[in-house]
C-alpha positions as CSV (number, residue, x, y, z in Angstrom):
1,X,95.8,110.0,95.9
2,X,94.3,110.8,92.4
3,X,94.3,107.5,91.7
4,X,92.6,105.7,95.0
5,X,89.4,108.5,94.2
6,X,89.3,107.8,90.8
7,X,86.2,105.7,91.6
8,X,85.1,107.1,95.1
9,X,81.3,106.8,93.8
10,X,81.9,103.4,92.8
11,X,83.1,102.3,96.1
12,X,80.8,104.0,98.0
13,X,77.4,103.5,96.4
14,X,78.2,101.8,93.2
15,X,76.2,102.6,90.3
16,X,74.0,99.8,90.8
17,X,73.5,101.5,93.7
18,X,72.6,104.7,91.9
19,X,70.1,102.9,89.9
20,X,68.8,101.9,92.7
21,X,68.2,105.3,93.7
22,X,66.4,106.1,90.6
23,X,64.3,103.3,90.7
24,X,63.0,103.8,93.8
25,X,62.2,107.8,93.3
26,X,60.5,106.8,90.1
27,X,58.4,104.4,91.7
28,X,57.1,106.9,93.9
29,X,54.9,108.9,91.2
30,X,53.0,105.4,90.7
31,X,51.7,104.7,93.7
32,X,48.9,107.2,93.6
33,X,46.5,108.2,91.0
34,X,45.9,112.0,91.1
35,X,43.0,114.4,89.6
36,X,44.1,116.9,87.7
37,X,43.1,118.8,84.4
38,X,44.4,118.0,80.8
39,X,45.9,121.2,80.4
40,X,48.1,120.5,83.9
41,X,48.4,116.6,82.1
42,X,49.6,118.0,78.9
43,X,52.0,120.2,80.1
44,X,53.5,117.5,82.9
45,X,54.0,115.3,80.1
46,X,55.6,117.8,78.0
47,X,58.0,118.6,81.0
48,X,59.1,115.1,81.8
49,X,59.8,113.6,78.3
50,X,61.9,116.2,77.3
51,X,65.6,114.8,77.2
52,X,67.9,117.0,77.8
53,X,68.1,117.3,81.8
54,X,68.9,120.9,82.2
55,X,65.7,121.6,80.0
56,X,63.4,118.8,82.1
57,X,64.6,120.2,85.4
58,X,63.7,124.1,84.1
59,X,60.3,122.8,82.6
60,X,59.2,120.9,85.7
61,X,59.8,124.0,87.9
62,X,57.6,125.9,85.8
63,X,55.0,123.8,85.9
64,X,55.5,123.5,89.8
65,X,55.1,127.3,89.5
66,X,52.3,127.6,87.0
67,X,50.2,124.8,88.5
68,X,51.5,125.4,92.5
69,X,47.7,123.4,93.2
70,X,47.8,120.9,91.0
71,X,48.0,117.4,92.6
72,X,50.6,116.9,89.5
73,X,53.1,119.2,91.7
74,X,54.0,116.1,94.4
75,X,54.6,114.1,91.1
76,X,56.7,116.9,89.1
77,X,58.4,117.5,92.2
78,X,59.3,113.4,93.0
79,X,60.7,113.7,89.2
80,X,63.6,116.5,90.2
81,X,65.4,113.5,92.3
82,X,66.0,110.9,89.3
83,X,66.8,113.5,86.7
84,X,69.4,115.1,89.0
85,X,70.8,111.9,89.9
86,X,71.0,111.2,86.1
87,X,72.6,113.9,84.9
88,X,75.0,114.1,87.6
89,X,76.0,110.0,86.6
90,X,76.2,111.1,82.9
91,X,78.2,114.3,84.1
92,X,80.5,111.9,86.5
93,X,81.0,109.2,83.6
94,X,81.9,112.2,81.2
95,X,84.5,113.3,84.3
96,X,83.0,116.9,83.9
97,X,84.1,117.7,87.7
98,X,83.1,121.4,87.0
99,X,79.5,121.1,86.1
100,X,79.3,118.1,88.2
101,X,79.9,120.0,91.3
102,X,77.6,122.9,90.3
103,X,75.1,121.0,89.6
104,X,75.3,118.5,93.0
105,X,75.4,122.0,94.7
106,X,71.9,122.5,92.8
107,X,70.2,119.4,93.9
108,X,71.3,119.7,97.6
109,X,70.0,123.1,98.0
110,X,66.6,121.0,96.8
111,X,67.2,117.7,98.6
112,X,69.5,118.6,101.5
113,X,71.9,116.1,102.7
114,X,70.5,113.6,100.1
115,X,73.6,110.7,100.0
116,X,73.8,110.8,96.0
117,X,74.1,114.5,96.0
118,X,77.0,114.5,99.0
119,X,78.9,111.7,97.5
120,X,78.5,113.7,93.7
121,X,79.6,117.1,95.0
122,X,82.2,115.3,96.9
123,X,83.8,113.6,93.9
124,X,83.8,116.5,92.0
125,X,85.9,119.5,94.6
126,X,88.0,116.5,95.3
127,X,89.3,115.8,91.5
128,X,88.9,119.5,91.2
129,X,91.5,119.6,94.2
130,X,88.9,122.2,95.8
131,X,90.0,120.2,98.9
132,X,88.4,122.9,101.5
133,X,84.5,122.3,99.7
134,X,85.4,118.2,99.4
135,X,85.7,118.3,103.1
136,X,82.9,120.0,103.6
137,X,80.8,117.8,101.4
138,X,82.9,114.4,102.4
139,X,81.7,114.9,106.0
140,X,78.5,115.1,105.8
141,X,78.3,111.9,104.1
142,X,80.5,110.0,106.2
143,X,77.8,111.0,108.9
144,X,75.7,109.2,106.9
145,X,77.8,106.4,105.1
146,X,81.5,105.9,106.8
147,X,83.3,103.7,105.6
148,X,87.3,103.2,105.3
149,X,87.9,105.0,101.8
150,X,86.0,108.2,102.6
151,X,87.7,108.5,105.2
152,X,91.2,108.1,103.7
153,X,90.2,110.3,101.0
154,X,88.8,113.2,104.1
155,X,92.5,112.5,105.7
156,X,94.3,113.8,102.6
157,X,91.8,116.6,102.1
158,X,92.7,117.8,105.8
159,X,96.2,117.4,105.2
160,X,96.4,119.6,102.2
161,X,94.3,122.0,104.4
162,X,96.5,121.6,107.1
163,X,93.9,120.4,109.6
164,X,96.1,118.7,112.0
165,X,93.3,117.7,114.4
166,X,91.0,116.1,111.4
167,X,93.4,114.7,109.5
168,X,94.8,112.7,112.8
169,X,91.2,111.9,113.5
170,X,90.2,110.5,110.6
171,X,93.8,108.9,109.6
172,X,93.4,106.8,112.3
173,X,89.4,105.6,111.3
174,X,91.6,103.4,108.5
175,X,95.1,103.2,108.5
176,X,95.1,100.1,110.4
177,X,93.8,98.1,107.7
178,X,96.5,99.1,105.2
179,X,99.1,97.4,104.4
180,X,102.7,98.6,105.0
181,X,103.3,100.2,101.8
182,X,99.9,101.4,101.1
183,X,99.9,103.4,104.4
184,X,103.6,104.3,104.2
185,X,102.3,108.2,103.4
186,X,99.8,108.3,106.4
187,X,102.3,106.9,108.4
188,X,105.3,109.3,108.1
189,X,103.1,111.6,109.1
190,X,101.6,110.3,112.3
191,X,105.1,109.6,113.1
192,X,106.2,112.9,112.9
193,X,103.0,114.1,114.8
194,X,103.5,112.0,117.3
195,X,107.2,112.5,118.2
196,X,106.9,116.3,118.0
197,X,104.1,116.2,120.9
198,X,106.9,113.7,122.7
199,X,104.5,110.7,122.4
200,X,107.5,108.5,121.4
201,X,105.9,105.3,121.7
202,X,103.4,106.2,119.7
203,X,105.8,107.7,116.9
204,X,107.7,104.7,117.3
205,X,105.1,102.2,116.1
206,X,104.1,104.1,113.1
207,X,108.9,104.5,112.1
208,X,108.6,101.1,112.0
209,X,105.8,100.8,109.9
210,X,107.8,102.9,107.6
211,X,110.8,100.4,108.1
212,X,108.5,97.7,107.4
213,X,107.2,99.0,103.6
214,X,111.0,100.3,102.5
215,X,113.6,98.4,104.9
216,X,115.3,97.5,101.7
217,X,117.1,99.5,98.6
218,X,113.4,100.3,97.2
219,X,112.8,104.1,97.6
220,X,109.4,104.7,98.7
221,X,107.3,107.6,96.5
222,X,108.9,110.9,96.7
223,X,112.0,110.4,98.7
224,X,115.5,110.3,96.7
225,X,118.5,108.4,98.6
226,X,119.5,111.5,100.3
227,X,116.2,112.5,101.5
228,X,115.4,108.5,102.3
229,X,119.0,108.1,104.1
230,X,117.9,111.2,106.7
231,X,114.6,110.1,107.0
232,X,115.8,106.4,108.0
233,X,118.2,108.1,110.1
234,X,114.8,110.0,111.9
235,X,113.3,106.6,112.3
236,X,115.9,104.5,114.0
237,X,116.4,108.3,116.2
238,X,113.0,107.7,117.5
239,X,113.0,104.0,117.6
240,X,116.9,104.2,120.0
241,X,114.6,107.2,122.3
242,X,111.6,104.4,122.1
243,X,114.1,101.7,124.1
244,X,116.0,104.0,126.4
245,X,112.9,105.4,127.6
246,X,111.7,101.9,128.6
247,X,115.3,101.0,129.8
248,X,116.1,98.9,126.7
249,X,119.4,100.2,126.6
250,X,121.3,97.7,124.8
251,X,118.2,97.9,121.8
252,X,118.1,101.6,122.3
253,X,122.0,101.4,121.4
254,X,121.5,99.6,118.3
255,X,119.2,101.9,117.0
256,X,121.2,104.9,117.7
257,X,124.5,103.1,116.2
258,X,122.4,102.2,112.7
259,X,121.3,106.2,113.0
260,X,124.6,107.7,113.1
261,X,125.3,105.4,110.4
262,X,123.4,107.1,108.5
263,X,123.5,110.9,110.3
264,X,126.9,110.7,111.9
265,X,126.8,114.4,113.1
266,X,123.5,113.7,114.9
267,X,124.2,115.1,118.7
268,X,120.8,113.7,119.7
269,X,121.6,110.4,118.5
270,X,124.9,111.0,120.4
271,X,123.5,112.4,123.8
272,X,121.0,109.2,124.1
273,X,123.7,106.8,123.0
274,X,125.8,108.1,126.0
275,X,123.0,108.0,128.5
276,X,122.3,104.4,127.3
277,X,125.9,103.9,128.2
278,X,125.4,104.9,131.3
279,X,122.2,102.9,131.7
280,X,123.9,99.8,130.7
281,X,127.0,101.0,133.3
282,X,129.5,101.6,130.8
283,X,130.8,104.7,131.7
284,X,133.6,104.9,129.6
285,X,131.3,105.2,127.0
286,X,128.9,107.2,128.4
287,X,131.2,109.9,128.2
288,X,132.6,109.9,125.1
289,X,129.2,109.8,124.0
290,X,128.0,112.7,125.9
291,X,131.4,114.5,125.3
292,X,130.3,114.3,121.3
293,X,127.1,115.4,122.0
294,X,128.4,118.6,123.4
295,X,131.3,119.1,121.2
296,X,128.4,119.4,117.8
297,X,127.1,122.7,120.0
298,X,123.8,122.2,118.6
299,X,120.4,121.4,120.8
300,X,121.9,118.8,123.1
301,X,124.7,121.0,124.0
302,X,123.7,122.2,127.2
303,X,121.9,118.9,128.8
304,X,125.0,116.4,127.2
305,X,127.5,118.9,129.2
306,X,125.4,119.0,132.5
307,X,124.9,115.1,132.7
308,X,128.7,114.6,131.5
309,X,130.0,116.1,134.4
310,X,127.6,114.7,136.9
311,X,128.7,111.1,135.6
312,X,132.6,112.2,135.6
313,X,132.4,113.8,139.0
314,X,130.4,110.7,140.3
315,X,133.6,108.8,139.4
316,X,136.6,110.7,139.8
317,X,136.0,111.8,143.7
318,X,133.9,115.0,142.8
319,X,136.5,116.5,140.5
320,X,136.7,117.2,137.3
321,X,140.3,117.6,136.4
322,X,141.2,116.2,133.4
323,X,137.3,116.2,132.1
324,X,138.8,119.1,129.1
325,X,141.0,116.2,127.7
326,X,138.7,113.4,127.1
327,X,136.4,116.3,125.7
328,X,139.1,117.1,122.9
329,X,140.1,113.2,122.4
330,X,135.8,112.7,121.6
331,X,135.7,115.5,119.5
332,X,138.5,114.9,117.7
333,X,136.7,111.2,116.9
334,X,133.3,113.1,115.2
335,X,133.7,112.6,111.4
């Protein structure tokens, strides 16, 4: 992420853009020619051709303070809004992230919600990884100037401040326009968002987004082969639950099957292979599958044991003599 805000200002104004901002403050204190005396003359000029900024912006305050009448004040104080802008552009080009922000914090106090200002002091918390005063800044000039990088750059901020809601919210202002690879991070997560609140549709799109940037031997950024092999075995999970939901049984079976492939102690993956069975009326199956699911006594323990002897029952007259023995026969098949 480091390197996508590199050059957030760039992308969001540009320093033409900047410039531009100068310019046009600049302009201002020609457009009207003031009376004043040459001692409030003298000491305006004094203020404004001195070079260093922090100096300039401390002299011109004075003379705001010293000469609060003079009609030199609307010029002196037209003058704070290119200086600032300059100095923070020397302090961004100079990546001094620490004075940058203190001093875009400065100029906002002044010039409240100015756009240079938000997108300065929200460059700088970002690099500086203060993600909680980035977030801050970042929205209030996405009110102003949204666009698809901000609000990449806001989603990451949220994530690290583990703003669910937000990060969701503004995740989904962009990630449609990334390619697979480049939205493989954004999308783990929505997947994983989305299958915990049991929207499995929705956390199925985004698996096989995942599928689509890594379906191959490339690991994707952060995952080692173990970590990659469970994570595949998540996604198919949710794209098998995706299918039997929506009676797909013989797709939902082919996802389970690549799944236990690759988490073959899965009793999840087992109990929805087993009611696919059954969905697609093989009922041999079906209970094998369910009996598995049972015999791994984790989560699906209780539900793959009610449904297993509902389908035996259903086909051996009511009874369920003889259901212990095909439990021990499926069992003794789990790796």
């Amino acid at each position: 992420m480091d390197r996508i805000a590199s050059l957030t200002l760039a992308l969001i104004f540009g320093f033409s853009g900047v410039g531009n901002l100068i310019a046009a403050t600049q302009e201002k204190s020609k457009t009207k020619k003031a009376e004043y005396t040459r001692e409030e003359y003298d000491a305006y000029q004094k203020a404004i051709k001195l070079t260093d900024h922090r100096a300039r912006i401390n002299a011109m305050k004075q003379f705001v303070a010293k000469h609060p009448s003079s009609m030199l004040v609307k010029y002196a104080r037209d003058n704070f809004n290119p200086v600032y802008i300059q100095w923070m552009q020397q302090l961004y080009k100079k990546k001094d992230m620490t004075t940058l922000g203190a001093v875009a914090e400065e100029f906002l106090k002044m010039r409240p919600g100015h756009e240079a200002g938000l997108a300065m002091a929200f460059e700088a918390y970002y690099q500086n990884k203060n993600y909680r005063k980035a977030a801050n800044y970042g929205e209030a000039l996405y009110g102003k100037k949204p666009s698809n990088n901000l609000a990449r750059l806001l989603a990451y901020s949220f994530d690290q401040l583990k703003n669910q809601a937000k990060f969701i919210s503004y995740t989904q202002k962009f990630v449609g326009t990334l390619s697979p690879k480049e939205g493989f991070y954004f999308n783990a997560k929505l997947s994983y968002y989305y299958a915990k609140r049991k929207n499995i549709s929705r956390a199925a799109s985004y698996c096989q987004k995942m599928l689509a940037a890594y379906g191959g031997t490339e690991l994707p950024p952060g995952y080692d082969e173990a970590k990659w092999r469970q994570e595949k075995g998540r996604i198919y999970s949710i794209t098998g639950r995706n299918h039997y939901e929506r009676k797909r049984y013989r797709q939902a079976l082919v996802a389970y099957q690549n799944s236990l492939r690759l988490r073959p102690r899965d009793d999840e993956a087992y109990y929805y292979m087993g009611m696919s069975n059954w969905g697609a009326e093989d009922t041999t199956t079906a209970m094998k599958n369910l009996a598995k699911a049972y015999s791994l006594n984790s989560g699906y323990a209780k539900v793959s044991r009610a449904q297993l002897e509902v389908l035996y029952k259903a086909i051996n007259k009511g009874s369920l003599d003889g259901l212990d023995r095909l439990m021990r026969a499926a069992a003794s098949e789990l790796p």
